[in-house]
Backbone atoms as SQL, in Angstrom:
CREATE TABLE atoms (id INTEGER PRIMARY KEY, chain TEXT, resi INTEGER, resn TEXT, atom TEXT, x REAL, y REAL, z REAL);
INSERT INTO atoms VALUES
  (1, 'A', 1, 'UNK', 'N', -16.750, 8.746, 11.494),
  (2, 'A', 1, 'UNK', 'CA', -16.483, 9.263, 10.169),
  (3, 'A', 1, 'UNK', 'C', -15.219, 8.588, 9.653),
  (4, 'A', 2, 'UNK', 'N', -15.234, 7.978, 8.784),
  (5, 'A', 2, 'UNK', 'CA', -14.092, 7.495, 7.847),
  (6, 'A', 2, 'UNK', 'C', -13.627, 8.456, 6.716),
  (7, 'A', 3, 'UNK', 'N', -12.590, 8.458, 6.119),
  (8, 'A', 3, 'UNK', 'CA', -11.697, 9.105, 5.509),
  (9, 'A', 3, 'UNK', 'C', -11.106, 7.833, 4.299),
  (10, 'A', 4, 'UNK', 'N', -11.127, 8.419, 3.347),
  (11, 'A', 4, 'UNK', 'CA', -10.308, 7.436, 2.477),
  (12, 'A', 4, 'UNK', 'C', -9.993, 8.396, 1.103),
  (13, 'A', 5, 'UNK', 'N', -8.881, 8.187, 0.589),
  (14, 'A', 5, 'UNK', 'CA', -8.099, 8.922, -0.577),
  (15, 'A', 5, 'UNK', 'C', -8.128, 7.977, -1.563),
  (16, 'A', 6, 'UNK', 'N', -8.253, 7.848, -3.025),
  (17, 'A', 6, 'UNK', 'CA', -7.723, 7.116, -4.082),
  (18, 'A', 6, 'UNK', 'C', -7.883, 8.377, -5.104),
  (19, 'A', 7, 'UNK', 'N', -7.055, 7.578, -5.937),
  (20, 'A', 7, 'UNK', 'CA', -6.498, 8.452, -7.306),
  (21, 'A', 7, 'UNK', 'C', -6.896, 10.179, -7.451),
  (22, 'A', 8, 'UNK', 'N', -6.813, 10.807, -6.341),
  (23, 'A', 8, 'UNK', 'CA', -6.747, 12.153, -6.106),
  (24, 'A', 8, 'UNK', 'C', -7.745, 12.651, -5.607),
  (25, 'A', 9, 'UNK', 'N', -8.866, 11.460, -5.335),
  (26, 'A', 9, 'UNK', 'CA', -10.173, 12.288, -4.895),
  (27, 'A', 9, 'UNK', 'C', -10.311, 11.538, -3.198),
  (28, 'A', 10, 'UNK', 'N', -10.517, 12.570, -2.648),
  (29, 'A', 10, 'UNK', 'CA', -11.126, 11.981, -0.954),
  (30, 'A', 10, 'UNK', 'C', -12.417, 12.119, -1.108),
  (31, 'A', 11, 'UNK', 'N', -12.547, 10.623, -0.040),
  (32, 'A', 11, 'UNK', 'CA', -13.855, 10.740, 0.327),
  (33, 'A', 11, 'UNK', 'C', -14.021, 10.398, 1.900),
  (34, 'A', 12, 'UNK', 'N', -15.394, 11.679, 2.561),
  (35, 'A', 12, 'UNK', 'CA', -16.049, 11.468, 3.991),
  (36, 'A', 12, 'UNK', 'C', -16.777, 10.760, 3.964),
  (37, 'A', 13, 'UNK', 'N', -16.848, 9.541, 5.031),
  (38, 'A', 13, 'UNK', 'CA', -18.635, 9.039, 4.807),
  (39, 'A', 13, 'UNK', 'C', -18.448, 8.693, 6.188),
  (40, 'A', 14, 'UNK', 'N', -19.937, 7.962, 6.160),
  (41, 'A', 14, 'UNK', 'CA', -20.501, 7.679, 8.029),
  (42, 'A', 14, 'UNK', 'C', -20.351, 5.833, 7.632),
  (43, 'A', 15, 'UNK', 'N', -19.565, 5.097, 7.792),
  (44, 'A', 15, 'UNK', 'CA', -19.981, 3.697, 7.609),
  (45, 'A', 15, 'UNK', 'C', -20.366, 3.083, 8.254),
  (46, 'A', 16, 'UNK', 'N', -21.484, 3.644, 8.666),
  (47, 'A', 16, 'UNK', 'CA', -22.821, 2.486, 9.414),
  (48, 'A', 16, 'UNK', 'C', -23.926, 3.064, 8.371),
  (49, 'A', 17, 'UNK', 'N', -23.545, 4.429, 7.473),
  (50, 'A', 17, 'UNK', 'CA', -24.812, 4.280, 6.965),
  (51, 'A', 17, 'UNK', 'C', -24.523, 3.911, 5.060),
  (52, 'A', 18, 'UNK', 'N', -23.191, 4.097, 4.626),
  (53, 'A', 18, 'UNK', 'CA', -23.029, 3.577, 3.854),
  (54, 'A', 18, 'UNK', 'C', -21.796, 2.426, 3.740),
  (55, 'A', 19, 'UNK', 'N', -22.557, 1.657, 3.209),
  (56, 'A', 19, 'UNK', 'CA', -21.527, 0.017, 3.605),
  (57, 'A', 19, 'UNK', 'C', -21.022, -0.392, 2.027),
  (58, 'A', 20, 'UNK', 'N', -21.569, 0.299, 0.670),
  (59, 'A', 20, 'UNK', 'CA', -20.792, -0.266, -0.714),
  (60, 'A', 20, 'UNK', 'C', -19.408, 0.733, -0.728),
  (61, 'A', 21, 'UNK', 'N', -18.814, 0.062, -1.739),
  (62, 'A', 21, 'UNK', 'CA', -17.575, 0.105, -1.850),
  (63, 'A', 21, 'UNK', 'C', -17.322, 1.921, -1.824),
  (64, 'A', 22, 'UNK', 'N', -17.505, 3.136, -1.430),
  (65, 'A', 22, 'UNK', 'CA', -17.070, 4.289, -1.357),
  (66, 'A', 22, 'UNK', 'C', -16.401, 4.807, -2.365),
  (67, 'A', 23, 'UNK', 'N', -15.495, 4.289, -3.151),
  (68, 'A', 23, 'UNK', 'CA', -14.536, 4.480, -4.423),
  (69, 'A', 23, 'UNK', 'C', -15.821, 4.362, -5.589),
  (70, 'A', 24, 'UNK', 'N', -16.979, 3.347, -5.638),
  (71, 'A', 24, 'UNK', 'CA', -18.136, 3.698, -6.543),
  (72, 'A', 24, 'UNK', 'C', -19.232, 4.026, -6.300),
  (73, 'A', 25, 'UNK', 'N', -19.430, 4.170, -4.748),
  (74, 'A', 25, 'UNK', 'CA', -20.465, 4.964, -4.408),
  (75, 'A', 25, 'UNK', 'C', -21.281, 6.498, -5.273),
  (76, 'A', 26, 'UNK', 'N', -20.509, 6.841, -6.107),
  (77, 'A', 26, 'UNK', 'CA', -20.448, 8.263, -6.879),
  (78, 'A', 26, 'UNK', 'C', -20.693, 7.801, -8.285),
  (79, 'A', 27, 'UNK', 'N', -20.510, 6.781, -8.393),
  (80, 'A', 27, 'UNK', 'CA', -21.111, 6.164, -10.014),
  (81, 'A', 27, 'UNK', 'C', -22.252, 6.046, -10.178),
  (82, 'A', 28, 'UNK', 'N', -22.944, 6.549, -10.919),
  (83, 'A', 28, 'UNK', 'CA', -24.363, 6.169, -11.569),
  (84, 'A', 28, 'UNK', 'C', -24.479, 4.758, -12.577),
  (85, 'A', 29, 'UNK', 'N', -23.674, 4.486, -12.841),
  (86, 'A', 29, 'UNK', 'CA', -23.111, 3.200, -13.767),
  (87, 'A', 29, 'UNK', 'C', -23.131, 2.160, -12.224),
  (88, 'A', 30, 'UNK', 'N', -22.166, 2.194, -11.666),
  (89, 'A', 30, 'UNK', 'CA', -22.138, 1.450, -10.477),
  (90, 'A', 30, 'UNK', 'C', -23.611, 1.252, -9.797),
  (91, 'A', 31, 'UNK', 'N', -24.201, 1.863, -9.774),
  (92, 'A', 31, 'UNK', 'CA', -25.946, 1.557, -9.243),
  (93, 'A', 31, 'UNK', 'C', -26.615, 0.916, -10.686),
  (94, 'A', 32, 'UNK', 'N', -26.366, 1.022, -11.814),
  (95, 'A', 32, 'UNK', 'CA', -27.370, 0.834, -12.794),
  (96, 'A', 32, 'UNK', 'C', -26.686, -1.123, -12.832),
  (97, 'A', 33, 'UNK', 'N', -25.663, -1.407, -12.709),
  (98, 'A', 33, 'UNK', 'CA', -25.010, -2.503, -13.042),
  (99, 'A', 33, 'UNK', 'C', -24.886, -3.361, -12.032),
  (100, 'A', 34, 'UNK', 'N', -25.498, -2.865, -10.320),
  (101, 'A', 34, 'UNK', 'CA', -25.743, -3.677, -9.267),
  (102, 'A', 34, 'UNK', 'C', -27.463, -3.804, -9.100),
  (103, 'A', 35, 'UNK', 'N', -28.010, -2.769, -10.035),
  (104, 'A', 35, 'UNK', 'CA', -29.745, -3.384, -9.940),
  (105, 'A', 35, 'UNK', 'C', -30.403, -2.479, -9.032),
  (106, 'A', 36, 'UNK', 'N', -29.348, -1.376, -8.534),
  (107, 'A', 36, 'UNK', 'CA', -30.430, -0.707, -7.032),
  (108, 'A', 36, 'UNK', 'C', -30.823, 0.618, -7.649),
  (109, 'A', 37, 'UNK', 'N', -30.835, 1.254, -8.865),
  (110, 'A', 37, 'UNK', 'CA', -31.247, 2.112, -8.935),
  (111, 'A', 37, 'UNK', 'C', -32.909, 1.887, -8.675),
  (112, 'A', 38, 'UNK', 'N', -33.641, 2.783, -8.344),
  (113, 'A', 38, 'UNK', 'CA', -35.042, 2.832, -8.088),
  (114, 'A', 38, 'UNK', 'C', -35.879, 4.140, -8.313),
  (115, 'A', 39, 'UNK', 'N', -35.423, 4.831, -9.320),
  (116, 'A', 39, 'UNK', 'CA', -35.463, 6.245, -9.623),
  (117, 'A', 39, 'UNK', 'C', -34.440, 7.054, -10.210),
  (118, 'A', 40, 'UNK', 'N', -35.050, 8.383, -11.164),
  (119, 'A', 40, 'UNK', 'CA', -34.503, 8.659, -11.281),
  (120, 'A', 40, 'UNK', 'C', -35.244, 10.037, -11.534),
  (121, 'A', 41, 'UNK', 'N', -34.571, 11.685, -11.690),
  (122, 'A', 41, 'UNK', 'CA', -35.484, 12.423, -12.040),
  (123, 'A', 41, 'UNK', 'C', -34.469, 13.338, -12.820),
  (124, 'A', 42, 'UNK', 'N', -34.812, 14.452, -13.836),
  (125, 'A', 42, 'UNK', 'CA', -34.136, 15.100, -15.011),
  (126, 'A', 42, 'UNK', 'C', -34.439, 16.537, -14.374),
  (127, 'A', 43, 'UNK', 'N', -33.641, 17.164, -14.626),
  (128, 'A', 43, 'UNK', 'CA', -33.920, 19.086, -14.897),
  (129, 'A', 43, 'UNK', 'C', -32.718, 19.551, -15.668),
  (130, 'A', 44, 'UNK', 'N', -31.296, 20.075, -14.186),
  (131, 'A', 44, 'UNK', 'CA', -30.276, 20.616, -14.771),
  (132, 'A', 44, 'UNK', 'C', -29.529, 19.200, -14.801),
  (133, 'A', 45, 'UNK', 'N', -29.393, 17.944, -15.342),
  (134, 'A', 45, 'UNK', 'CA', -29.124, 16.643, -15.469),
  (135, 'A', 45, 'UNK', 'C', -30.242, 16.006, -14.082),
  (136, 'A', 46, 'UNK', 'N', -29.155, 15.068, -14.650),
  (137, 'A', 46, 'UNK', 'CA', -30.326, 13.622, -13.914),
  (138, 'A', 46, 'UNK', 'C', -29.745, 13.515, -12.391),
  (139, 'A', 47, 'UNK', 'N', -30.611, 12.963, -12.063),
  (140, 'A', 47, 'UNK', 'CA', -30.638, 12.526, -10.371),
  (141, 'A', 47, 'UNK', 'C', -31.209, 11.212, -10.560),
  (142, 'A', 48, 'UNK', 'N', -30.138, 10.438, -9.944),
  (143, 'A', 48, 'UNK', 'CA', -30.291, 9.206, -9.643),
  (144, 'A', 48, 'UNK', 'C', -30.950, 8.589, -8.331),
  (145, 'A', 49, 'UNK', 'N', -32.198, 8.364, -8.089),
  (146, 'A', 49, 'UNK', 'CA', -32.300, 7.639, -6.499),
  (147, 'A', 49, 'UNK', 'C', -32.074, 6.122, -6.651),
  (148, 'A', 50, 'UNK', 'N', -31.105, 5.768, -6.031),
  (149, 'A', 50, 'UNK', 'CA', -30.765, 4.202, -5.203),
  (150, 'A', 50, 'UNK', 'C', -30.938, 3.805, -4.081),
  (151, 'A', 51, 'UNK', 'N', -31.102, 2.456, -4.047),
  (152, 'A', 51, 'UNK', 'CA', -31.138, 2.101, -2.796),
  (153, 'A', 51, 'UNK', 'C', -29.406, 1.592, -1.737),
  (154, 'A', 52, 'UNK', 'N', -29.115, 2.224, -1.193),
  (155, 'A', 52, 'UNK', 'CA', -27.998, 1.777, -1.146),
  (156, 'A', 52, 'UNK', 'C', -28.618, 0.488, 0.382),
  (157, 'A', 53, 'UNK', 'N', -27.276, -0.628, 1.518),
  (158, 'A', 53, 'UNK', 'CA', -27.733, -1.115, 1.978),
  (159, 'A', 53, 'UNK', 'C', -28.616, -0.777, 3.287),
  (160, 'A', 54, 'UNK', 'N', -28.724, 0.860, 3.462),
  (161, 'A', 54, 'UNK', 'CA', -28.915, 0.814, 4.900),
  (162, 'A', 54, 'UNK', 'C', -30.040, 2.046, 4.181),
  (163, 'A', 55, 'UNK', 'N', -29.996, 2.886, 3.146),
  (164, 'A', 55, 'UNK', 'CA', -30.555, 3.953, 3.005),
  (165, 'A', 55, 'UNK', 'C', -31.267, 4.092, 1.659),
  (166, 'A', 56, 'UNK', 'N', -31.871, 4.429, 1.365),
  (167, 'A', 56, 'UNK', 'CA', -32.525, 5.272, 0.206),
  (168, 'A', 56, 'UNK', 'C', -31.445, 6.411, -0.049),
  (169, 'A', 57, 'UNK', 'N', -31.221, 7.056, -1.148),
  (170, 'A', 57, 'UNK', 'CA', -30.170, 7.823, -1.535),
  (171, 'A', 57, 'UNK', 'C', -30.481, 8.527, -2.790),
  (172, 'A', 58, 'UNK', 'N', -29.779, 9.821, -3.288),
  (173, 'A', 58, 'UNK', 'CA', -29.991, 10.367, -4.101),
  (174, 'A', 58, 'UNK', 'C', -28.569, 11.033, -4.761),
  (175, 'A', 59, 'UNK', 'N', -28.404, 10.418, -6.210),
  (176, 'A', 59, 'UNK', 'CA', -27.091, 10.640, -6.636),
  (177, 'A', 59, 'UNK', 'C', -27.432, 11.679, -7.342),
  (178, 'A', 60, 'UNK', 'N', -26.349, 12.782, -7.769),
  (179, 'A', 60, 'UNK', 'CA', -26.461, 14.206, -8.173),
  (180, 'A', 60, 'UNK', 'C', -25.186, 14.716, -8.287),
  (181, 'A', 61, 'UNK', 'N', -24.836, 15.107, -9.895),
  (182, 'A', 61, 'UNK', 'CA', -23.562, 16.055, -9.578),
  (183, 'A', 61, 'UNK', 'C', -24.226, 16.988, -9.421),
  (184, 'A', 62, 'UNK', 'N', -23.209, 18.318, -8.590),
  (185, 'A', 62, 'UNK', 'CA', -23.396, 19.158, -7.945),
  (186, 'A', 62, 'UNK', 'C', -23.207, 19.960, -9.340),
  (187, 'A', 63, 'UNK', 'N', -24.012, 21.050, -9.235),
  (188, 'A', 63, 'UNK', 'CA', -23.928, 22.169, -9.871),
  (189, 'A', 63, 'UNK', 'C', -23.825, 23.534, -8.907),
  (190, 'A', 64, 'UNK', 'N', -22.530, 23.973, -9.175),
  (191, 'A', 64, 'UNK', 'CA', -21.859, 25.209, -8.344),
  (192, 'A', 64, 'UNK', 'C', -23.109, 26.460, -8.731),
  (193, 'A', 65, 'UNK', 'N', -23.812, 26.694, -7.741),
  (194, 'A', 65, 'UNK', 'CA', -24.744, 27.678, -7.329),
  (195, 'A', 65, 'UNK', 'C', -25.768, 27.484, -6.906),
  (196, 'A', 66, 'UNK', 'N', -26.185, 26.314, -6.514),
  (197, 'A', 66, 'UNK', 'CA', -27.609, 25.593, -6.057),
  (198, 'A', 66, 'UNK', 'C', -27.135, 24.513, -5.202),
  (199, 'A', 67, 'UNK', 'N', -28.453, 24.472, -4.843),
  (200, 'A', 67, 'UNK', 'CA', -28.238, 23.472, -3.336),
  (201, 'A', 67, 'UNK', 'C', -29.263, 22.518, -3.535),
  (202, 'A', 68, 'UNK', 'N', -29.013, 21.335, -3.244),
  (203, 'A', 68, 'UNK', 'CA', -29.759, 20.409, -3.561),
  (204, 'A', 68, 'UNK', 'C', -30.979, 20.440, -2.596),
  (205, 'A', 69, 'UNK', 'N', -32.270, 20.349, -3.028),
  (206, 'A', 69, 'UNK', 'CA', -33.277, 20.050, -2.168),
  (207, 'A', 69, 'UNK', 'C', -34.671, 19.805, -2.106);
């Protein structure tokens, strides 16, 4: 597990399973402007699926009372 801080926000990740830059890993812009988005689906906002290099993935802000699934 890696650990990394910038401009007030931390981030956990596993880096063997995500290898792009972590600081834009959380951008939906950042997937639309490298070409890997490969989905996407709408309700309470959008959900982004990308491909990141090792995984299939699903971007989502969180909405406080539901659980993604």
């Amino acid at each position: 597990m890696k650990s990394v801080t910038e401009n007030n926000h931390a981030f956990w990740y596993d880096e063997q399973l995500l290898k792009e830059p972590v600081e834009k890993a959380f951008d939906a812009e950042y997937w639309q402007n490298t070409g890997k988005v490969i989905g996407s689906a709408t309700g309470r906002g959008t959900t982004w699926f990308v491909q990141t290099e090792t995984v299939a993935a699903a971007l989502r802000h969180y909405r406080r009372g539901g659980l993604f699934g």
